[in-house]
C-alpha positions as CSV (number, residue, x, y, z in Angstrom):
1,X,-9.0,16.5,12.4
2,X,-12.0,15.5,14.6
3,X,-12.1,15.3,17.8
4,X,-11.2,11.6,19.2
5,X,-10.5,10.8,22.6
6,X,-6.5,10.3,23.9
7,X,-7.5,6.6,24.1
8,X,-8.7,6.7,20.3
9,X,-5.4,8.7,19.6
10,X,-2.9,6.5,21.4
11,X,-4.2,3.2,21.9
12,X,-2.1,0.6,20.1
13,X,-4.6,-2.1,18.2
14,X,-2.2,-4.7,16.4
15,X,-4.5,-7.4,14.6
16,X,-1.3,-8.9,12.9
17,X,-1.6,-9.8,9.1
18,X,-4.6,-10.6,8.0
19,X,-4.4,-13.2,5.2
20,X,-7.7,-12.7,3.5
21,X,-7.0,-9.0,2.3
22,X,-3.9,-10.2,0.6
23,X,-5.0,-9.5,-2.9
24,X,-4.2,-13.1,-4.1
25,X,-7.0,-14.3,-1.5
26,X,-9.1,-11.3,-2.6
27,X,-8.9,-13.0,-5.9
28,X,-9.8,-16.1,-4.8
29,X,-13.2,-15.0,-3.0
30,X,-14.0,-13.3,-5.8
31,X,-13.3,-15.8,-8.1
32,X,-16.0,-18.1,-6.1
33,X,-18.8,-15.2,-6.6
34,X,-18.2,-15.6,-10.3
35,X,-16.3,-12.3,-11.2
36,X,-12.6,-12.5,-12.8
37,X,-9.8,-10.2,-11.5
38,X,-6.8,-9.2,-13.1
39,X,-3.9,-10.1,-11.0
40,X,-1.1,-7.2,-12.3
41,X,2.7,-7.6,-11.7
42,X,2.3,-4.6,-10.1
43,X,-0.2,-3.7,-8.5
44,X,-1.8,-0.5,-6.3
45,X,-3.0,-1.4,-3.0
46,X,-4.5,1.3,-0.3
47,X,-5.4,0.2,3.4
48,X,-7.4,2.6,5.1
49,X,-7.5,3.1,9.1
50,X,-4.2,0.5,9.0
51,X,-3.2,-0.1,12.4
52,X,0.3,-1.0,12.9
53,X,-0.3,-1.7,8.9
54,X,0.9,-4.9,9.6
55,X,-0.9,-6.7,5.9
56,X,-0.1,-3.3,4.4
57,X,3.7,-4.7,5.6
58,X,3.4,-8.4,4.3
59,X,1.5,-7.2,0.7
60,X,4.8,-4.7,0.1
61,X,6.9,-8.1,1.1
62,X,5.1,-10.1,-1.8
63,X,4.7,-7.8,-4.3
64,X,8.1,-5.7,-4.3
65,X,7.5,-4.3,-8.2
66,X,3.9,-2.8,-6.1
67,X,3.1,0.3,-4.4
68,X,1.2,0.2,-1.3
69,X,0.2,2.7,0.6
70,X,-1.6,2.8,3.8
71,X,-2.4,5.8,6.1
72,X,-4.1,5.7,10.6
73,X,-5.1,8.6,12.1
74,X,-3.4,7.1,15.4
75,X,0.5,8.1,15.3
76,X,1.5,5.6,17.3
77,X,0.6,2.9,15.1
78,X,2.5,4.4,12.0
79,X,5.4,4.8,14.6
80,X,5.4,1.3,14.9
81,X,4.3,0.7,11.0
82,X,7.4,2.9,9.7
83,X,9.5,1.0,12.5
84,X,8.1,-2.7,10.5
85,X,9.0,-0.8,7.1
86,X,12.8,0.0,8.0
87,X,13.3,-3.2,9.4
88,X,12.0,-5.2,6.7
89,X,13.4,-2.2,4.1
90,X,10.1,-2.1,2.1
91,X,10.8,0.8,0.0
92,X,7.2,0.4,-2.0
93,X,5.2,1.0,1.1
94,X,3.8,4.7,1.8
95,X,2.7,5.2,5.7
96,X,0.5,8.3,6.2
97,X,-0.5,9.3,9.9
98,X,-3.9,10.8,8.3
99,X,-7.4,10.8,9.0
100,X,-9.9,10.0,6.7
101,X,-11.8,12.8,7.0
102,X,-8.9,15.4,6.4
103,X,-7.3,13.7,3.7
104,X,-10.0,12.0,1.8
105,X,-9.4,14.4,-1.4
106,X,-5.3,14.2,-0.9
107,X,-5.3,10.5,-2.3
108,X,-5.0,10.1,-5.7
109,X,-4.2,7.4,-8.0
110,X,-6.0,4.5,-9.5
111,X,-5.5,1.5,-7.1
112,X,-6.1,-2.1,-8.1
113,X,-7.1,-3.0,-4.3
114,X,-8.9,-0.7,-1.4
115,X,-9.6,-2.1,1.7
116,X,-10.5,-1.3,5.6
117,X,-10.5,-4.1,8.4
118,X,-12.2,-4.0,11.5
119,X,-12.7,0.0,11.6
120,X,-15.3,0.5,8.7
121,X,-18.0,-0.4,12.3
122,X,-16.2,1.8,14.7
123,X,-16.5,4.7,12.5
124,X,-19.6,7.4,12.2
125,X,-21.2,8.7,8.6
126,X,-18.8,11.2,8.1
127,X,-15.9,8.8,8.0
128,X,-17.9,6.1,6.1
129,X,-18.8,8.9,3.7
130,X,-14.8,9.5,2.9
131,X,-13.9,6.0,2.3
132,X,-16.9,6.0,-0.6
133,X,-15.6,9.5,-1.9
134,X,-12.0,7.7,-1.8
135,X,-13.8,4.6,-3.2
136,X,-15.4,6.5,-6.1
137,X,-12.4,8.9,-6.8
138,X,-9.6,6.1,-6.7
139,X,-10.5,2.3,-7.3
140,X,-9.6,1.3,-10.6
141,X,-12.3,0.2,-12.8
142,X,-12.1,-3.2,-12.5
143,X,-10.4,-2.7,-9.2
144,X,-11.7,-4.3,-5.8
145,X,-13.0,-2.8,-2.5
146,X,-12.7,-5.1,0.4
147,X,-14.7,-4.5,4.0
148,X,-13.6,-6.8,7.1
149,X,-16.8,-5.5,9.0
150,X,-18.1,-8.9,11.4
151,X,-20.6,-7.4,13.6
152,X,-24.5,-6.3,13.0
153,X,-25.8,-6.5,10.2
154,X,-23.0,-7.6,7.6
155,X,-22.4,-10.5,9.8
156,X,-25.6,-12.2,8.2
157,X,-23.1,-11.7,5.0
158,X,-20.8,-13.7,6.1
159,X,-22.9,-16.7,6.9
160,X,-24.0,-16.4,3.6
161,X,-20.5,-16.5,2.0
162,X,-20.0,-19.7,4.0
163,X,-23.4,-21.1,2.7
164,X,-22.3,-20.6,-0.9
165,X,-18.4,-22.0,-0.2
166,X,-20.2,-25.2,1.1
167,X,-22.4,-25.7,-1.8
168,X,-19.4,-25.0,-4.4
169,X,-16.8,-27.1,-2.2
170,X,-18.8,-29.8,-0.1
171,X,-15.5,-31.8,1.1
172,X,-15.2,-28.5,3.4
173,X,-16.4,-29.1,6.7
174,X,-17.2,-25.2,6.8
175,X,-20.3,-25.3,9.8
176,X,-17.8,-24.5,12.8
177,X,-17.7,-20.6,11.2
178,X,-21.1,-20.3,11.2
179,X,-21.7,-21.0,14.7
């Protein structure tokens, strides 16, 4: 495992549920840039760097006939995550305390949706360079790859986004989220 600091190990970062990586919003955005997904009964979903895997939790909760799986390097956010997944006895969700870099070749399966919030920025080559070998190895064709990444130079992505949702839906008073 590489070599992260005991802040980086322990630290608890809990960004709740977040709604726009639920694979029925997923479908939505995409559906608004044109391309048509497949929405299975059952579906594959993998969150990479997960947190307290909080959406991993709520997408097991709406799609019970799924499998998700979703896998953090820190331990004390699957302590927490397989804490959520007892409670809530989601019995289709897989927690793995793993780290990218050590386990990039150990997941296999075709999965309908792959998707990393928030850590794909905090993260060096080699780790960006896993989650395409994961990417390539394990997305379904057809399958979807979403990025939460709001800082640099993907930011100026996201004002697009909301450029193109205002021209489509003008009733939407959209400006406020590009200020």
């Amino acid at each position: 495992m590489p070599s992260y600091s005991e802040y980086e190990r322990e630290a608890i970062f809990d960004t709740g549920i977040r709604e726009h990586l639920l694979p029925e919003n997923l479908k939505i955005i995409a559906a608004l840039k044109g391309t048509a997904i497949l929405q299975p009964d059952r579906i594959r979903v993998l969150e990479l760097c997960c947190g307290t895997a909080r959406t991993a939790c709520a997408i097991a909760a709406l799609h019970p006939e799924s499998e998700v799986v979703a896998l953090d390097f820190n331990k004390n956010h699957i302590d927490i995550a397989e804490r959520q997944k007892a409670e809530k006895k989601l019995l289709n969700l897989t927690l793995l305390h793993a780290d990218l870099l050590d386990h990039a070749n150990s997941i296999s399966g075709d999965f309908d949706y792959i998707y990393i919030h928030g850590s794909f920025s905090w993260i060096g080559d080699d780790a960006h360079n896993a989650v395409y070998q994961i990417i390539d190895s394990n997305l379904k064709e057809g399958g979807v790859f979403a990025v939460h990444h709001l800082s640099g130079h993907l930011a100026s992505a996201t004002t697009e986004f909301w450029k193109e949702f205002n021209s489509l839906f003008p009733q939407h008073d959209t400006d406020s989220a590009l200020q």
